[in-house]
N, C-alpha and C positions, 0 to 999 in steps of 0.2 A: 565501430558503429556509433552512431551520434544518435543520443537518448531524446527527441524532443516530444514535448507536449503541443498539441495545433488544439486549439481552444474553436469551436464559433461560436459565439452571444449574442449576434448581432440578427435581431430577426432577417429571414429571408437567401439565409445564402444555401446557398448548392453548391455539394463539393460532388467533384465527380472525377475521374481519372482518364489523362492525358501523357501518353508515352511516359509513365515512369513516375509522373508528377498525380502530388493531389491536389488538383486547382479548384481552387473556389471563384464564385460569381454572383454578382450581386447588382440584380435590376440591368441584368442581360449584359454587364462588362465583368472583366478578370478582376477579381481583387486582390486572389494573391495566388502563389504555386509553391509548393513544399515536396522535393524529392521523397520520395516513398520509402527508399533504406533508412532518412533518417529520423521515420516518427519512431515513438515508442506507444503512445496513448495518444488519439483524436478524443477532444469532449468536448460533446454539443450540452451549453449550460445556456441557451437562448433557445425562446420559443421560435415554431414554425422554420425549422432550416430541414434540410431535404439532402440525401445521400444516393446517388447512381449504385446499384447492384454491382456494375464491373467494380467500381471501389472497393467494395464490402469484400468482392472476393479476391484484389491485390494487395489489400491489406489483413486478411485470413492469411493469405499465403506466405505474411512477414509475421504472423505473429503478432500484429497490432493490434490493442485493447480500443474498442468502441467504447464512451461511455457518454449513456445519457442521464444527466441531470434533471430534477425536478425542481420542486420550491426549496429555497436555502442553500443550495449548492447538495444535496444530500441523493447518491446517485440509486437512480432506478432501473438503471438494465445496463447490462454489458457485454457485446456482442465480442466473442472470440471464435479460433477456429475448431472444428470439432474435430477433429484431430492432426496433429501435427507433429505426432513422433515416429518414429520408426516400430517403436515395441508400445506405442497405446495400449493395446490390448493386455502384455503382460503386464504394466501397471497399474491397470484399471484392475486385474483380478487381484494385484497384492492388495492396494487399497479396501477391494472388497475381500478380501480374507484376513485384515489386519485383525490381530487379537485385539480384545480391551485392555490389558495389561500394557502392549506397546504402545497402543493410543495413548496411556495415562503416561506413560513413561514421557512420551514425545512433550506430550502438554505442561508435565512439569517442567521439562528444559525449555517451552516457552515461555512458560509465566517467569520462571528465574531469572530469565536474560530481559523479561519485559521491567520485571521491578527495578534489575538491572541498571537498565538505561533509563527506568526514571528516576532513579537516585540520582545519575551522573546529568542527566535534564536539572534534578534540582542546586547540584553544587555549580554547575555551568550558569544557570541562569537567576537565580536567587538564592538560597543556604541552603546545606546538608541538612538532613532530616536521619539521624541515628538510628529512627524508629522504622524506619522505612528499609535502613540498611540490616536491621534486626529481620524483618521480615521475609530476608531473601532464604534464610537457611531453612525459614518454616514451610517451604510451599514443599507438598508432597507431590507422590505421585497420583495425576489426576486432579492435583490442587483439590485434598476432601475440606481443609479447609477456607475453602475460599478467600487465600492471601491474595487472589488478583484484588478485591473488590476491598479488601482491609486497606491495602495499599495504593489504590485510587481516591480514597477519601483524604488521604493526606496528600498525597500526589498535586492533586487540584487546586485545593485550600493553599498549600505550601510554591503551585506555579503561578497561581493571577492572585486570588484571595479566597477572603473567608466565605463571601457570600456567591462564588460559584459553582455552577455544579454543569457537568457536562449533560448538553441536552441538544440533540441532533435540529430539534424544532426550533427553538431560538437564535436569533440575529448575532453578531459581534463576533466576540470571540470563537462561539461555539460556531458560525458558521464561516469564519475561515479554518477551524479544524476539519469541517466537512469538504471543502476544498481539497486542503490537501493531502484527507485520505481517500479523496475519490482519487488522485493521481495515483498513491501509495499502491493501494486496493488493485487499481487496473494493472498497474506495474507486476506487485505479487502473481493476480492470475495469468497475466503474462508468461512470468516464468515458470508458473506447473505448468501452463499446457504445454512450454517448449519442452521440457523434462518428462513429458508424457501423463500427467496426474490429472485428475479428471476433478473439475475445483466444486465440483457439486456432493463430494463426500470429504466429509470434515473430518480432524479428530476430536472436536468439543463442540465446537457449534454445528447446532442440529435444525435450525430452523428449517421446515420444507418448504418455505415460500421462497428461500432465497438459495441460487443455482452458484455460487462461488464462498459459500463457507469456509474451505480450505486456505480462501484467500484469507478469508476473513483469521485465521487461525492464525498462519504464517508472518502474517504482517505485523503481529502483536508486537512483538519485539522491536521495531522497526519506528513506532508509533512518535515516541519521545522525542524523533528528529522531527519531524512533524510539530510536535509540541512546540519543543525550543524555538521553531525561528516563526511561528505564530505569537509567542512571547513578546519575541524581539520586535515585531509589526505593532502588537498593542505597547511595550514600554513605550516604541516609539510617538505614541500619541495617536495611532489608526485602529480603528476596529470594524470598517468596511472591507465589504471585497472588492477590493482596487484592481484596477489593470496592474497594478505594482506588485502588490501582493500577490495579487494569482502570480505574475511572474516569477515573484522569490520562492514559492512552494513549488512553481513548478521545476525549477530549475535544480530541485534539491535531490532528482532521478540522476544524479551527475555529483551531489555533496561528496565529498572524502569519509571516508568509512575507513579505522584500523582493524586487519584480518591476524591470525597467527601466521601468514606468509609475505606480510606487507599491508601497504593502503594501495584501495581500491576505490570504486565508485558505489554510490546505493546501487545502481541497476545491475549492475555486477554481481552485487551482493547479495541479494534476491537471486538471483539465478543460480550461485553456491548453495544458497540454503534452501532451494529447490532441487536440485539437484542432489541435495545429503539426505533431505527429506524422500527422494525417491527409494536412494539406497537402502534406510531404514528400516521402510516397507519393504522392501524387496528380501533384506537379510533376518530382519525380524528384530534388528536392534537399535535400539534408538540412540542415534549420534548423530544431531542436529552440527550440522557448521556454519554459526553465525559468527558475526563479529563481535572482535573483542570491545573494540569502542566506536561509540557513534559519533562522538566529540573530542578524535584524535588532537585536535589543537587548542582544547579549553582548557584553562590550566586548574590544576590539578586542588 
């Protein structure tokens, strides 16, 4: 399966579906056609574009995350299928019968592998932080004390500098991180609904305005690949959202990922830990299967 992202930004296009293809048009000519196996995530991040119903429901039928962008790149809806597994149902009751013990259990093996991989973000892309590596053994179950947010404060300070602070609203840096967790984000809910999980119950986030918290949960781990090559964009002197950029984030549904059974792809690797995360719920015991490294080839 070929993971891509089909972007439009460009006011006024219509996509709509043609034997197999999702063909866009633009002031009544073709502009482009993209076979339907091989999206992963459509994002409308430009005003005024328009999508045929037959589309919506050939791409439900693969699985494909819709996402719609507002101001900043920072996404406000996501159109998936409403169900698409075989046992929806029994998943849908594990998640609704999950203890609070399990949930806290789950959310500690997130937040560990999230500081995790920010540590390995920080020796990948600018120096080891000791303190940061101290903080991995303190996060309990349920994180009571809120070692995600200890360890974001150095995390940030220690990836661009002293004077930023992640903020969804603001231009530059922070909005090519919204970039490439809107791809992240759609990718993750992608893979619970293929695995049957219903992304509107969470295990930590609780927000009721927002219908894919789960995602929002799953993906934490994940995030720091996202970081890193957002880095690599501003070392390199950019902090717009370029046609360039967007390309390298998106392209990163495809980056190398190391497993305990080999290297894999991110979109792969989301669907494993979708798929352990089902099991979880279902068995009652929390054994997430993420990977072991995000930056298989950063040295060490």
């Amino acid at each position: 399966m070929i993971h891509r992202v089909v972007e439009l930004q460009e006011q006024g296009n219509h996509a709509h579906l043609e034997r197999g293809f999702l063909v866009v048009d633009r002031a009544g000519q073709e502009a482009g056609r993209v076979p339907l196996d091989d999206i992963a995530v459509l994002l409308f991040s430009g005003p005024g574009n328009s999508l045929s119903t037959n589309l919506i429901t050939a791409l439900s039928e693969r699985s494909v995350c819709v996402v719609v962008c507002g101001d900043n790149y920072h996404p406000k809806a996501l159109v998936l299928p409403f169900d698409s597994h075989h046992l929806h149902r029994q998943r849908l009751e594990a998640q609704i019968n999950a203890s609070e013990p399990l949930k806290k259990r789950l959310w500690q093996q997130i937040i560990r592998a999230k500081v995790e991989n920010q540590s390995a973000c920080l020796r990948r892309c600018t120096q080891p932080d000791p303190t940061l590596d101290a903080l991995i053994h303190r996060v309990g179950s349920g994180d009571p004390e809120n070692i995600e947010a200890q360890a974001a404060r150095r995390y940030w300070s220690g990836l661009f500098d002293e004077g930023f602070s992640r903020d969804p609203a603001r231009p530059g840096i922070n909005a090519l991180l919204n970039y490439g967790y809107a791809v992240l984000r759609a990718a993750t809910a992608r893979a619970l609904v293929a695995t049957g999980l219903y992304p509107a119950l969470g295990l930590h986030h609780t927000n009721q305005a927002n219908a894919f918290v789960l995602a929002d949960d799953l993906m934490e781990p994940f995030r720091p690949l996202i970081d890193a090559h957002v880095h690599d964009i501003w070392r390199a002197g950019f902090s717009d959202v370029s046609t360039s950029a967007k390309r390298t984030l998106a392209k990163l549904l495809v980056a190398d990922v190391a497993t305990a059974v080999g290297h894999t792809i991110l979109a792969t690797a989301l669907h494993t830990a979708a798929q352990s995360l089902s099991r979880s719920l279902l068995d009652g015991v929390a054994s997430l299967d993420l990977p072991d490294s995000l930056f298989p080839t950063a040295k060490p």
